[in-house]
C-alpha positions as CSV (number, residue, x, y, z in Angstrom):
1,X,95.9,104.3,112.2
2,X,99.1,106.2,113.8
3,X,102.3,106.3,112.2
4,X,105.8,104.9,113.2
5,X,106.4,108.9,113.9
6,X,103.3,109.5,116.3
7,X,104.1,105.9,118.1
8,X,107.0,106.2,119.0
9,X,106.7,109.8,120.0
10,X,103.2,108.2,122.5
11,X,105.4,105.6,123.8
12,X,108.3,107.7,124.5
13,X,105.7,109.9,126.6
14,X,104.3,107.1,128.4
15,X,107.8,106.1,129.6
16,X,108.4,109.8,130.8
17,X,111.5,110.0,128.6
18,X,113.4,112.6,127.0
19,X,114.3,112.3,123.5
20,X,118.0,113.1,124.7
21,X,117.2,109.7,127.0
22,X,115.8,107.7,124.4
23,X,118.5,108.6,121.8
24,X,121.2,107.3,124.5
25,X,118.7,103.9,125.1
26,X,119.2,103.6,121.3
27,X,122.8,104.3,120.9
28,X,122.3,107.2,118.2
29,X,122.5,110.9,118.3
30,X,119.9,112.9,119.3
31,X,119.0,114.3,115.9
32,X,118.9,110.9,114.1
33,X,116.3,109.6,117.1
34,X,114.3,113.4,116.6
35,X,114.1,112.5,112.5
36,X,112.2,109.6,113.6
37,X,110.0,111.5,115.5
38,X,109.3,114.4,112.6
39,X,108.7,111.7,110.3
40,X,111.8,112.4,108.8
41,X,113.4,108.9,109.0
42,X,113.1,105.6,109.9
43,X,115.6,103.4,112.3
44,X,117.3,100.1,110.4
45,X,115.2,96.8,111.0
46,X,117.5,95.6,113.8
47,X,116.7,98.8,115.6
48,X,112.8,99.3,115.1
49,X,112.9,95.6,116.5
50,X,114.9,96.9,119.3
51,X,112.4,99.5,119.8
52,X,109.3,97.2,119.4
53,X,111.1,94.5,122.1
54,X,111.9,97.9,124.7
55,X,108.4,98.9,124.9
56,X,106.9,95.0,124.8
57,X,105.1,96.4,121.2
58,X,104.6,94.1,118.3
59,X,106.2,95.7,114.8
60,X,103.1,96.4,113.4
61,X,101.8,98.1,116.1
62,X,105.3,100.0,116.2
63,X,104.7,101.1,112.8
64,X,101.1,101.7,112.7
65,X,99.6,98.8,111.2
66,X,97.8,97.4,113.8
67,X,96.1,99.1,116.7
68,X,96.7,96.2,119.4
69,X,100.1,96.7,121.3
70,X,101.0,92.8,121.5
């Protein structure tokens, strides 16, 4: 199974986003969205919800413990 990291990272992609754009959608600096990207940190749980609801993702597919999206 994929991690939060690698994910987010494939739906960001998929989306055709920067991670300048996707920082802005998530109302944090650039380098706090990258650290969740390099595996170096995670977003609160109001945010990964935030995250799951924007790409119309379940949470444990969001975070790797599922591999169905919904």
């Amino acid at each position: 199974m994929a991690k939060f990291s690698e994910r987010l990272r494939e739906l960001r992609k998929e989306r055709g986003l920067k991670q300048k754009e996707m920082a802005e959608i998530c109302g944090i600096k650039v380098r706090s969205y990258q650290q969740y990207e390099y595996d170096e940190n995670y977003p609160t749980v109001p945010g990964l919800v935030s995250l799951a609801d924007y790409f119309g993702v379940s949470l444990d597919y969001l975070m790797g413990r599922k591999d169905e999206r919904t």
